[in-house]
Structure formats: structure tokens, C-alpha cells
C-alpha positions in Angstrom: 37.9 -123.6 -141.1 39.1 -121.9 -144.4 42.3 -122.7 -145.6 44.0 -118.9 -145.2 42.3 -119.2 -141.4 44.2 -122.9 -141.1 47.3 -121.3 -142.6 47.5 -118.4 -140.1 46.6 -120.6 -136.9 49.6 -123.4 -137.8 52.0 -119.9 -138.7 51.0 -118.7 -135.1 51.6 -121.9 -133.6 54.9 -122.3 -135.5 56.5 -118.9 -134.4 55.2 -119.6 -131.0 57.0 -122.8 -131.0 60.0 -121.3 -132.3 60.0 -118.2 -129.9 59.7 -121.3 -127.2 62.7 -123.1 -128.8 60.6 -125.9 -129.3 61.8 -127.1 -133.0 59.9 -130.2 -133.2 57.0 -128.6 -132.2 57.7 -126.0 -134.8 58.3 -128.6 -137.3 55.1 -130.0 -136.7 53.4 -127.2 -137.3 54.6 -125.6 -140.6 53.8 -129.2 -141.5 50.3 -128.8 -141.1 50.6 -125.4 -142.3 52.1 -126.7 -145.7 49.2 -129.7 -145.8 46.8 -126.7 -145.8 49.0 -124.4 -148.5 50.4 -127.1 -150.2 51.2 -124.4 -153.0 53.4 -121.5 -150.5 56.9 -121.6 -151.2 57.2 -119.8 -148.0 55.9 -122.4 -145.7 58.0 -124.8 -147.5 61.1 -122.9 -147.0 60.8 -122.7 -143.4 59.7 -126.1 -142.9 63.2 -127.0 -145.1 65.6 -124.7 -142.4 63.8 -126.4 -139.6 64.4 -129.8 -141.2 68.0 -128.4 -141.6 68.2 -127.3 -137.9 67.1 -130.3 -136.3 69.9 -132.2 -138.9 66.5 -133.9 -140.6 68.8 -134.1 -143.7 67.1 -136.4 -146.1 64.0 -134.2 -145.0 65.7 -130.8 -146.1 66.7 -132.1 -149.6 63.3 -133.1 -150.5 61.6 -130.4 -149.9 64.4 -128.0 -151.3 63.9 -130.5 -154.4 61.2 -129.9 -154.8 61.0 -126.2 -154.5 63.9 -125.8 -156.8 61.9 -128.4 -159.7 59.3 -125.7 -159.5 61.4 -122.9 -160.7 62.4 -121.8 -157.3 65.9 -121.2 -158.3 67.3 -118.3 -155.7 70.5 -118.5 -154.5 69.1 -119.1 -150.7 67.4 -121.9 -151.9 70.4 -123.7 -153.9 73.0 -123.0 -151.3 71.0 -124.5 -148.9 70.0 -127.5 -150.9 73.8 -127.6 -151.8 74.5 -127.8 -147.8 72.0 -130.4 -147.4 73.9 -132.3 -150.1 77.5 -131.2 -147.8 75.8 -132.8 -144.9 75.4 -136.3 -146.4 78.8 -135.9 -147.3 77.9 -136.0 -151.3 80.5 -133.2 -151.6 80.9 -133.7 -155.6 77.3 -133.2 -155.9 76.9 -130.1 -153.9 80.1 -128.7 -155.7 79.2 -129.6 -159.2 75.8 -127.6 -158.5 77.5 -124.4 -156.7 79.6 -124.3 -159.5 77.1 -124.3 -162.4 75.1 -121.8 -160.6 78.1 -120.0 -159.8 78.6 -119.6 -163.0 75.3 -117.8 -164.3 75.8 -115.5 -161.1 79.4 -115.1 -160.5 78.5 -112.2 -158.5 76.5 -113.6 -155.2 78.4 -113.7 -152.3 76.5 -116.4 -150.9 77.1 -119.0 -153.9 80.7 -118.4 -153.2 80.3 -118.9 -148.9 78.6 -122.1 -150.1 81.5 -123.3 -152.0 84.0 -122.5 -149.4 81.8 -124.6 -146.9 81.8 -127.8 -148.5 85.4 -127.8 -149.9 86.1 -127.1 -145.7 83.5 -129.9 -144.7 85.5 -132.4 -147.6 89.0 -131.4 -145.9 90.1 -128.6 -148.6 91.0 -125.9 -146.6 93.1 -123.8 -149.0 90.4 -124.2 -151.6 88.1 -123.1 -149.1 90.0 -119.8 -148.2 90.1 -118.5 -151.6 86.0 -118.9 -151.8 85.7 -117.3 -148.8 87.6 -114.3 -149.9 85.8 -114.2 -152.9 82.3 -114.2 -151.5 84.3 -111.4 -148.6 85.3 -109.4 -151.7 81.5 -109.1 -153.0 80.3 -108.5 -149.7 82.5 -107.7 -146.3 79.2 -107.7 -144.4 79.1 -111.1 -144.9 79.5 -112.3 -141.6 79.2 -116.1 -142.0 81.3 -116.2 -144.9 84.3 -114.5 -142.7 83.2 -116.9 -139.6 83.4 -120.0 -141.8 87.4 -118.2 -142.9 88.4 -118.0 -140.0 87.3 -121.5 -139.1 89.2 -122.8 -142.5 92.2 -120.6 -141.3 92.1 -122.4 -138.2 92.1 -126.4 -140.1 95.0 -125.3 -142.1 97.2 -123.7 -139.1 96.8 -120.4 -139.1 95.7 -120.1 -135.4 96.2 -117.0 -134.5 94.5 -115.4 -138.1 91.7 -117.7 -137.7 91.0 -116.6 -134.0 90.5 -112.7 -134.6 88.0 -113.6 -137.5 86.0 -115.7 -134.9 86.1 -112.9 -132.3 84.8 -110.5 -134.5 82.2 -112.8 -135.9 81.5 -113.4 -132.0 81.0 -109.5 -131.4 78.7 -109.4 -134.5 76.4 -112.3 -134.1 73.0 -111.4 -133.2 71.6 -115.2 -133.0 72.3 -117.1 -129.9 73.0 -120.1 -131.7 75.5 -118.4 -134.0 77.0 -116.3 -131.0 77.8 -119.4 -129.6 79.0 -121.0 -131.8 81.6 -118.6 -132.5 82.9 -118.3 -128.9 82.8 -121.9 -128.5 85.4 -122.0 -131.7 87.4 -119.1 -129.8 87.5 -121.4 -126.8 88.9 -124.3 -128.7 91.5 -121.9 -130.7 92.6 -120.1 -127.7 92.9 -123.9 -125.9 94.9 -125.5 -129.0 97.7 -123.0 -128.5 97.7 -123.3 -124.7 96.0 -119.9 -123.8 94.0 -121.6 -120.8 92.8 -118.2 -119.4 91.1 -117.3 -122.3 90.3 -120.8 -123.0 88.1 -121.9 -120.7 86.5 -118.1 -120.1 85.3 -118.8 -123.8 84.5 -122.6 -123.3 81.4 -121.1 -121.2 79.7 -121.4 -124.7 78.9 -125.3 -124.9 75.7 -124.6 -122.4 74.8 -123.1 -125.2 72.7 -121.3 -123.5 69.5 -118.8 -124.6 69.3 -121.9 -127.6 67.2 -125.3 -128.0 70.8 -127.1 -127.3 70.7 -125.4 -123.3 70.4 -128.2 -120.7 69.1 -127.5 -118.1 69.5 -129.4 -114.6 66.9 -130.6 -112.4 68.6 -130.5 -108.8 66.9 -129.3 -105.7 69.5 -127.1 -104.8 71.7 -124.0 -105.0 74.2 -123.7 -108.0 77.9 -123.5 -106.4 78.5 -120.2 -106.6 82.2 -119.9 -105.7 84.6 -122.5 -106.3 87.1 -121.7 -104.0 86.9 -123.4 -99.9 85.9 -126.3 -101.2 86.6 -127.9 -97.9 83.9 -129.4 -96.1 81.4 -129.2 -98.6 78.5 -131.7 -98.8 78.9 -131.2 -102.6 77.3 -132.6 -105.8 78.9 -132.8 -109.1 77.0 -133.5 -112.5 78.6 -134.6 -115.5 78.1 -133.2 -118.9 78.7 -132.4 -122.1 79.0 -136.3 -124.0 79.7 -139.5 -123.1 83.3 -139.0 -124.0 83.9 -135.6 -122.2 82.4 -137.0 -119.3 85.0 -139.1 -118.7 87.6 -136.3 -120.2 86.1 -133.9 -117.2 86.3 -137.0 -114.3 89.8 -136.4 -114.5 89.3 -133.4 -112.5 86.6 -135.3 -109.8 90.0 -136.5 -107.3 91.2 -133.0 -107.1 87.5 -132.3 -106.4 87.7 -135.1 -104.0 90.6 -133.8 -102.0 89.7 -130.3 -102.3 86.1 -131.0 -100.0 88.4 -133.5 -97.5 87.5 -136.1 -95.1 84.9 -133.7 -93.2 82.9 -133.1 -96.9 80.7 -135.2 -99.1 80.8 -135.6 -102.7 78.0 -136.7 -105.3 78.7 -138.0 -109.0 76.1 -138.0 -111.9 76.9 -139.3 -114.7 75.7 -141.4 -117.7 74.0 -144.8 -116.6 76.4 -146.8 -118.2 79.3 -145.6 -116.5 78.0 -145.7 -113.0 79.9 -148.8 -111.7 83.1 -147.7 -113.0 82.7 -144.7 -111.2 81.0 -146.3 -108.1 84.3 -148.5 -107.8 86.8 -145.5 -108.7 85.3 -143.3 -106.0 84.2 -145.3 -103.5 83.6 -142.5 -100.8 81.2 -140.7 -103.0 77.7 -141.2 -103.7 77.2 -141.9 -107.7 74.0 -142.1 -109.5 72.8 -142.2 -112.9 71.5 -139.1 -114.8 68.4 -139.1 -117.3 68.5 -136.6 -120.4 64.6 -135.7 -121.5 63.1 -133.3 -124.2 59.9 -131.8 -121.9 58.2 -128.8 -123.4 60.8 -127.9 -126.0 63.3 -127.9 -122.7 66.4 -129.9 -122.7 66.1 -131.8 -118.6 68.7 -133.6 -116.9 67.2 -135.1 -114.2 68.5 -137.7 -111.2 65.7 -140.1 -110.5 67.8 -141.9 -108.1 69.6 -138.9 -105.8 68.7 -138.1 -102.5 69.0 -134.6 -102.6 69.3 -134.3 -98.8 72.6 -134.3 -97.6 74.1 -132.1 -100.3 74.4 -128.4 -100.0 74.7 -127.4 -103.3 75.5 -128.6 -107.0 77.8 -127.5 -109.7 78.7 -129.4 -112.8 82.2 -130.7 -113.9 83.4 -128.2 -116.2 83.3 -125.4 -113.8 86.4 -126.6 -111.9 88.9 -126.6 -115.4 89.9 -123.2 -114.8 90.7 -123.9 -111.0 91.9 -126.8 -111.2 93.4 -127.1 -114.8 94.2 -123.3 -114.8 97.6 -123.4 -115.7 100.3 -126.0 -117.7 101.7 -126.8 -114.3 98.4 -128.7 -113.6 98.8 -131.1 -116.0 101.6 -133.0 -114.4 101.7 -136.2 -113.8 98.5 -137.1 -115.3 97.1 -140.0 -112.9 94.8 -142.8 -114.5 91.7 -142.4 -112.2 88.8 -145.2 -113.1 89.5 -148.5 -111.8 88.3 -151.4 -114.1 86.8 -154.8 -112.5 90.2 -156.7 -111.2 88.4 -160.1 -111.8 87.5 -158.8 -115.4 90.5 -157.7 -116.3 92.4 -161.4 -115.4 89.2 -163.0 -117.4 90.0 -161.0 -120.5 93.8 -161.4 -120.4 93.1 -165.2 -120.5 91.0 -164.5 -123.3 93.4 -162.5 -125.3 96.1 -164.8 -124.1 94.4 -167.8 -126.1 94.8 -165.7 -129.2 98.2 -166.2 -129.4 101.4 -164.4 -127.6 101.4 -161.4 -130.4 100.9 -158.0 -128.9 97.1 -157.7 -129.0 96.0 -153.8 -130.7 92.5 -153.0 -129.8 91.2 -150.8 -132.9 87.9 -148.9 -133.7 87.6 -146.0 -136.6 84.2 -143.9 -136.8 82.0 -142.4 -134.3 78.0 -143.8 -134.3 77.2 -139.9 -134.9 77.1 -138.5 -138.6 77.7 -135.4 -140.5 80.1 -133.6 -142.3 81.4 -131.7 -139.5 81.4 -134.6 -136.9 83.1 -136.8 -140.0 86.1 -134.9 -141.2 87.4 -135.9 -137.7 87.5 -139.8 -138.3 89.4 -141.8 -140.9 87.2 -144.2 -143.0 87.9 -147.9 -142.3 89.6 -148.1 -146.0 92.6 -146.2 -144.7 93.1 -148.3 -142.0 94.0 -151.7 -144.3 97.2 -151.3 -144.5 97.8 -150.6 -140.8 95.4 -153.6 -140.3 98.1 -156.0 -142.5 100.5 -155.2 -140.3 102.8 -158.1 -139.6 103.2 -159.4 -135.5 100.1 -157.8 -134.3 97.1 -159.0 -133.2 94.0 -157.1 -134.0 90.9 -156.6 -131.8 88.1 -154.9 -133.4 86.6 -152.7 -130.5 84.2 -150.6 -132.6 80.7 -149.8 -130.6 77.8 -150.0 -132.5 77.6 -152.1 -135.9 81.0 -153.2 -137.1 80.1 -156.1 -139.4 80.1 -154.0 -142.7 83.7 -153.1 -141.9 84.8 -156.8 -140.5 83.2 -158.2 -143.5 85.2 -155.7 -145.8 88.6 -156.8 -144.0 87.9 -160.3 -144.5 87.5 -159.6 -148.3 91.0 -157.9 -147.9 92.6 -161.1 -146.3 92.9 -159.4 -142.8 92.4 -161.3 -139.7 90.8 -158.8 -137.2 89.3 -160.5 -133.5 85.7 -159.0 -132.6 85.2 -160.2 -129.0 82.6 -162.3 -127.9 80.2 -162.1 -124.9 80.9 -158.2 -124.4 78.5 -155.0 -125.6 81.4 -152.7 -126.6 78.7 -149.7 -126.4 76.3 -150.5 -123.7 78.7 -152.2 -120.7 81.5 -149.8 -120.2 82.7 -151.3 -117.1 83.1 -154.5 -118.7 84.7 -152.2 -121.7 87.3 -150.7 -119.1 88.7 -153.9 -118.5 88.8 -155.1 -121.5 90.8 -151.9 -122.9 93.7 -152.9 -119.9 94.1 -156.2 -120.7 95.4 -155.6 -124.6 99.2 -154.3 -125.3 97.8 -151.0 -126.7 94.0 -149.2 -128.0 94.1 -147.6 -131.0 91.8 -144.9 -132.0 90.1 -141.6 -132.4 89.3 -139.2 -129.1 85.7 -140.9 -128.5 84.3 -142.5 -125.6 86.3 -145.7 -125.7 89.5 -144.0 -125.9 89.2 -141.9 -123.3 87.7 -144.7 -120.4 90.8 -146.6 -121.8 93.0 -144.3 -121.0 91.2 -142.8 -117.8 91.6 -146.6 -116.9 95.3 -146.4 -117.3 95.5 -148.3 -121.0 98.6 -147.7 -123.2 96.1 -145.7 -125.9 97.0 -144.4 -129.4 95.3 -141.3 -130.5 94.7 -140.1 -133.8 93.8 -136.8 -134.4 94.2 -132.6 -135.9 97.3 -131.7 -135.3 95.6 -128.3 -134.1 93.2 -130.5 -131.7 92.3 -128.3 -128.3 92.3 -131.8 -126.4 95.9 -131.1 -126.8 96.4 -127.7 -124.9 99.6 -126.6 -126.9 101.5 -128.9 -124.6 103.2 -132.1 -125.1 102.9 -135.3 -124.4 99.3 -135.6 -124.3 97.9 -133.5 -120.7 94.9 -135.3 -119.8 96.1 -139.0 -119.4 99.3 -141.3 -118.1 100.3 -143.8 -121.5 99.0 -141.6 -123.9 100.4 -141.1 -127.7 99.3 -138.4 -129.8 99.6 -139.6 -133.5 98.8 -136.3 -135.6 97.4 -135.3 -138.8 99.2 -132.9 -140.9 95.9 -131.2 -142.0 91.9 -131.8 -142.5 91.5 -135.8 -144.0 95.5 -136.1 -144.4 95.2 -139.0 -142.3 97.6 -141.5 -144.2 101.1 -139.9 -142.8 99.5 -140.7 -139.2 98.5 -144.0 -139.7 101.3 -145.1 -141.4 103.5 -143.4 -137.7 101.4 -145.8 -136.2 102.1 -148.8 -138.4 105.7 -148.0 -137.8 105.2 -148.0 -134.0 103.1 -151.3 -134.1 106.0 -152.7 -135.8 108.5 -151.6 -133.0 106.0 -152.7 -130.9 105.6 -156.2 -132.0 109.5 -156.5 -132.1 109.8 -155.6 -128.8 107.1 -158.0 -127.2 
């Protein structure tokens, strides 16, 4: 086969596979498309937005490296190398870089958009506003440049501006992805300042659907068409969304419960680690595991284990928010609703007992995902020190995943912080549950161990925006019973809310 026949059966192949949604299998085959025309700048240039796409950071940079040491030099090219650089949160580097070439074309719009994005992702939102405006001022067509303005407005208060530059960008977006994106911001807006009608019409957009990101479930049986007479219903209810919201959204499964009665039948799926919590919070209801596979460029959630017999229909657990969660009056009286292993809990307050009689704070920092979006939202374990030192507190490190570069860092600092022993905090949730009961207070971001803490009844400390949608305009915190909200002024300003918490840890340790 000649090379320019090779290069047009791997382009085929590649727009196929991107038509089909199928990414990897797009990336794939620009990569054998470039091993054929090593030389097209093209080929390389899509192969780097597909890197980009499926987050294949390290991947991106190389190869828009590379095209850039060749003389490739367009703005395209830099601001997206520049965003690579954004992504690995090397802000400095991606700014000194906008800025130089900023500075031999003041006049691109896009250079400026690129700016404005990474002075957002590192936390600067009024710095990112006024290269937004610029890159507006060159060019009000640019659409992404006023999406990401309105999303900047948004970080640094301005709700209500921020929102009507998301809606248009919403109404203008052709791509799917983009689309949804936007409406999936509006959702989150309209939710942070309490608008719950609007809010959960527009939080229809994290199916993300007509995208790779689409799940799709594999149930032999209808889709619940109307949520209303519930009663009686042989019902089943998927979870969905992550770990985290899965628990977030089985605050609703009681009202669920009640709503089919003693004549219905309910069915949970939900993430295999957090069937026998479930199982023993709802013991009336069948509850199985779910399995999340990549077949055919198709996202599948399937249920190896249900019977689909006895049920009548499906639905998932988000499409009862706006029923049951419809209006601020629904959020009274939040009720803790998972019930943690009885004989587990005693074990672990024996174990925390033999620490000592201080209050005992359960504490964890960072989220196992990475990326400049998902990182602005967590404090870095540096910030936490001085909260660590502080005086008539016990501290339990409950971080999942690998903790030691952070435990060996507080030992360097002279803090004493517990990691428990004979527990995995990320794989055995049940055990996690009562674990999170038996200390005086969990301390933490909104992640998965916060919220099974608190759906479990824990006293739990969150830290978070200010502007957070988890919030719903409404205070105290709606979702859970014993739940602080511990707020940050704006994007990274996270020392003002730790140091609230210190204060309160103090109180706290004075009063035990």
C-alpha cells in the first residue's frame, strides 16, 4: 500500500470513529495515520485535540512540542499547547508563553481567551475577566471566550451576570459537548441561588447526551415514564453520576421508598462498593451492584446480578429531584439515611478510644482525580498545617488512595496525624461508614467520604465555594442532618475557611 493510500484509509477510519464517538478508536487511528505521514502537520494536530479530549495530557504537549519546534507557531497551536500546560497545573508556564506571544500579536482574540482560561483555572478570576473582555473586544463572536466570562463571573459572585452569558453561549453552541456543557453550568448557577425549577430542568445536561460521555443503561425494561403514582410500583432505581453523587441522590431513595408503599417493589443499583451499606439501609429492597464498560465507543452500565423479572420499569435517581426536592420546603429535616455496621462502629470507637480521650477529627484534602478544573476545588495539603497543629485534637488521616507523601510531609512539620490500620479507606465503604460515626467530627471537601459520612449521620465539616450548587441558596446545609458549611470567599482563598475551622476545632476540643 502507498503511503497517501495508508494515509487516506487511517483518515477514513478516524472520522468514522469520531462520527461513532469512539475517541480511542479515533486516537488509534490518526496514530497510524501520522506513522504513515510522519511529516503532516495536520495529522498531528488532530491526533494532539484527541489526546486533549480524552485528557491524554502529557500526550498533547508532546506532540504540540513538537509541532511548535518545527516552526508551527499559529495561535491555535500555542493556545492549545498553553492549555495543555493549564491542565498540569503549570500555570506560570502557560502564562509566561501567552504573554510573549501575546505580545507579537496583541490583536488575536484567541491568545487573549487563552490567558483568561488559565488565570480562571489558577483561581484569578478578576484577572480573568479583563482577558476575556479583551479577546470579546477583538472579536464578539467569540463564543468560548464569553462562555469561559461568564463562568469567571460566576467564581467571583456575579451569579446572576455570569448566568445570561451561559444561556446565550447555550443557545449558540453547535457541538454537543459544548452545548452541554453550558446548560449543565446554567443548572449549577440557577441551583446556587436556589432557583430549583430551573435548576434541575437544566441539570438534564450531565447525561450528556448525543456525546462519548452518554451512558447508556442496559435494563430489560421500560424507562419510567411518569413519575407521579408511584404507588405500587415494582420499580427499579439506578444510581449515577459518581461515586459521591450517588450517595448525594440516595437521599431521595426513602421518599422513593414510601412513595411505591407496602404493595410495591423497589430495586437499587449502585456502585459495588457501596452495596452492603445500602443492602442494610434498605432492607426491603433488592440492591445490586452495577458494572460501567466502554463497548464499541458506547459508555454501558450494566447489572450482571439483577433479575429483571419482577420489576416493571426502571428510572435512574436524578429523575425524582424535581419531585421530590422541587421546592426549599423539601429540604427539611434532612434525615441521615445509610446505616453503618453497629458491631463496626463499637470496634472503631474502642479503637479511637485507645488514642486518647481528645476529640478525634477525621481529615482528608484532594480528590484521586486530576486537572485544573477538578483542582481549583481542593486545598493542597500545605494549607492544611496549621489546622493540623491545632492544640486538643486528635487527627485521623482518612484520605483514600495514597496518603504517604502527605503523612510523610506532616511528620517533617512535627504534626502527629493517626492513619488507621486494618481498613481500605477507598475500596470498603461500609467499613468506611462506621468508621466516619465513631470520630467527634470528618473534616473535608464534598467527595465521596464526606458524603457516606454524613448520609451515615456523622457530624461532617465541609469546605467548599461559597457559590457551591450543593448548597441550593439555602442555609444550613439541605442535603444532610450535622452538616457545617465552612466557605471560601472566592476561587483558591481557602485560608479564611480553614482557619473558621481551626477556630471551631478549638471550641470543639474545649468543650469535649
Amino acid at each position: 500500500m502507498t503511503a497517501a493510500a495508508a494515509r487516506t484509509d487511517y483518515w477514513q477510519l478516524a472520522r468514522q470513529h469520531e462520527a461513532n464517538q469512539d475517541l480511542p478508536g479515533a486516537l488509534d487511528a490518526w496514530q497510524q495515520a501520522l506513522i504513515a505521514e510522519p511529516e503532516s502537520i495536520e495529522i498531528a494536530r488532530h491526533l494532539a485535540d484527541l489526546a486533549f479530549r480524552l485528557h491524554l495530557w502529557d500526550m498533547a504537549e508532546k506532540i504540540l512540542a513538537h509541532l511548535i519546534l518545527r516552526g508551527v507557531r499559529d495561535t491555535v497551536t500555542v493556545t492549545a499547547y498553553a492549555a495543555t500546560l493549564r491542565e498540569q497545573s503549570r500555570y506560570d508556564e502557560a502564562i509566561d508563553l501567552l504573554k510573549t506571544v501575546v505580545g507579537q500579536s496583541p490583536g488575536e482574540s484567541t491568545l487573549w481567551e487563552g490567558l483568561g482560561c488559565v488565570m480562571a483555572a489558577k483561581g484569578d478570576a478578576a484577572m480573568a475577566q479583563i482577558f476575556f473582555a479583551e479577546s470579546l473586544r477583538l472579536d464578539p463572536d467569540n463564543i468560548h471566550a464569553l462562555f469561559n466570562r461568564g463562568c469567571a463571573l460566576i467564581d467571583a459572585g456575579d451569579l446572576r451576570a455570569g448566568l445570561i452569558d451561559v444561556r446565550t453561549c447555550a443557545e449558540l453552541f453547535r457541538n454537543p459537548g459544548n452545548c452541554n456543557s453550558a446548560v449543565l453550568v446554567s443548572a449549577h448557577t440557577a441551583l446556587a441561588q436556589g432557583d430549583l425549577k430551573n435548576g434541575w430542568a437544566w441539570f438534564e445536561a450531565r447525561h450528556k447526551r448525543g456525546t462519548n460521555g452518554q451512558v447508556h443503561y442496559d435494563l430489560k425494561m421500560p424507562r419510567l415514564t411518569a413519575i407521579e403514582g408511584l404507588s405500587g410500583k415494582h420499580l427499579f432505581v439506578s444510581a449515577e453520576q459518581g461515586l459521591g453523587d450517588e450517595v448525594l441522590f440516595g437521599s431521595l431513595l426513602p421518599d422513593i421508598e414510601a412513595a411505591i408503599g407496602p404493595k410495591g417493589r423497589l430495586g437499587i443499583g449502585v456502585e459495588p462498593r457501596l452495596v452492603a451499606l445500602f443492602s442494610r439501609s434498605f432492607p426491603n429492597a433488592t440492591v445490586v451492584a452495577h458494572q460501567t464498560r466502554t463497548i464499541n465507543a458506547r459508555i454501558i452500565r450494566h447489572f450482571p446480578e439483577l433479575d429483571p423479572k419482577p420489576f416493571d420499569s426502571y428510572a435512574l435517581l436524578g429523575d425524582f429531584l424535581a419531585t421530590f426536592r422541587g421546592e426549599p420546603g423539601d429540604f427539611r429535616n434532612p434525615r441521615a439515611f445509610l446505616k453503618p455496621h453497629p458491631q463496626r462502629q463499637a470496634w472503631w470507637r474502642q479503637y479511637f478510644s485507645r488514642l486518647g480521650s481528645q476529640p478525634k477529627a477525621g481529615v482528608l484534602w484532594k480528590s484521586l482525580k486530576t486537572g485544573a478544573e477538578r483542582d481549583r476545588h481542593f486545598a493542597g495539603f500545605d494549607l492544611w498545617q496549621d489546622l493540623l497543629a491545632t492544640p486538643g485534637i486528635t487527627f485521623v488521616n482518612i484520605q483514600y488512595g495514597d496518603s504517604a507523601p502527605e503523612m510523610a510531609a506532616a511528620r517533617a512539620a512535627g504534626l502527629d496525624v493517626h492513619t488507621p490500620e486494618g481498613v481500605n479507606l477507598k475500596d470498603d465503604l461500609d467499613d468506611l461508614g462506621a468508621l466516619c460515626t465513631a470520630l467527634d467530627v470528618v473534616i473535608g471537601p464534598s467527595n465521596a467520604t464526606t458524603n457516606i459520612a454524613a448520609a451515615c449521620g456523622a457530624r461532617t465539616w465541609l469546605i467548599g465555594s461559597r457559590y457551591s450548587w450543593l448548597r441550593l441558596g439555602m442555609e444550613p446545609f439541605p442535603w444532610y442532618p450535622k452538616v457545617r458549611y465552612f466557605d471560601t470567599p472566592g476561587p483558591g482563598e481557602w485560608k479564611p475557611a480553614l482557619e473558621h475551622v481551626r477556630d471551631e476545632l478549638t471550641g470543639l476540643a474545649q468543650a469535649l
